[in-house]
C-alpha positions in Angstrom: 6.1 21.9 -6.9 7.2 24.8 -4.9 8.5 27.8 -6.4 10.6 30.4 -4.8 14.3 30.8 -3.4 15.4 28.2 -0.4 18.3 30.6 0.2 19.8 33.8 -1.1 23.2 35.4 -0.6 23.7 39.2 0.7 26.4 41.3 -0.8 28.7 41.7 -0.6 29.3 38.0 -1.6 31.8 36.1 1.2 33.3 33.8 -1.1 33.5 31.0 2.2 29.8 31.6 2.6 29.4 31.1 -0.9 31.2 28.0 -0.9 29.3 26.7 1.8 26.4 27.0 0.7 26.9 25.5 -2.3 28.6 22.3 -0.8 25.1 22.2 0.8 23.3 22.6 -2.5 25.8 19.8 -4.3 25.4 17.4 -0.7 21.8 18.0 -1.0 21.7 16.8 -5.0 24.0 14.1 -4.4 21.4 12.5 -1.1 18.2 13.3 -3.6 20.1 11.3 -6.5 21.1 8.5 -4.5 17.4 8.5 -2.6 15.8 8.2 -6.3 18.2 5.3 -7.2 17.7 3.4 -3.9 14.2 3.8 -4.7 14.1 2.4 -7.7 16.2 -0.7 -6.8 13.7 -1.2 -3.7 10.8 -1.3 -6.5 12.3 -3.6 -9.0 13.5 -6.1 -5.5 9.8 -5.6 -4.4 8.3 -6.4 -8.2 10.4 -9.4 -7.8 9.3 -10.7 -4.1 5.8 -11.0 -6.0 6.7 -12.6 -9.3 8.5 -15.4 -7.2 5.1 -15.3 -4.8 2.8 -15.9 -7.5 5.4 -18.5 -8.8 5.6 -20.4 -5.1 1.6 -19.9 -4.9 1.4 -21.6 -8.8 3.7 -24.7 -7.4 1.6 -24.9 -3.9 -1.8 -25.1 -6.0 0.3 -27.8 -8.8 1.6 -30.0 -5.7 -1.9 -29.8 -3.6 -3.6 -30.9 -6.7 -1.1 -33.6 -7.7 -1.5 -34.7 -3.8 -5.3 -34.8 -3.7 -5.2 -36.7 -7.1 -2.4 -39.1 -5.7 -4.6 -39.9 -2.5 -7.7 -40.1 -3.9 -6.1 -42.8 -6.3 -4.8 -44.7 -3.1 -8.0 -44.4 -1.7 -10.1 -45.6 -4.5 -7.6 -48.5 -4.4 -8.2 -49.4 -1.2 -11.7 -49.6 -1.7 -11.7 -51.6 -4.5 -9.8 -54.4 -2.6 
């Protein structure tokens, strides 16, 4: 974490530099707030992209198995006759 002052004001104070500068401080809050919230909605999207992978990859490895089972069934079949 950095310590130390970013800007500082002379005196005397010019109340339109001082209002500037603090529209800067309150615009650069505001961008850092909304940054930390989009952040957090990208990591809760991106923790569900891989629930509903490991789900698809489940299904995949259930269908593949039923698949195999279902052919080797047909082919056992086919030998018998």
């Amino acid at each position: 974490m950095r310590v130390g002052a970013v800007d500082y004001i002379l005196k005397p104070v010019d109340p339109e530099v001082l209002k500037s500068k603090v529209a800067v401080f309150v615009d650069v809050n505001n961008r850092s707030t909304d940054l930390a919230t989009q952040l957090l909605a990208h990591r809760s999207a991106q923790r569900d992209l891989l629930r509903a992978k490991d789900d698809l990859e489940i299904k995949i490895r259930e269908r593949t198995a039923s698949l195999i089972s279902a052919h080797d069934r047909l082919a056992q079949g086919n030998a018998d006759a």
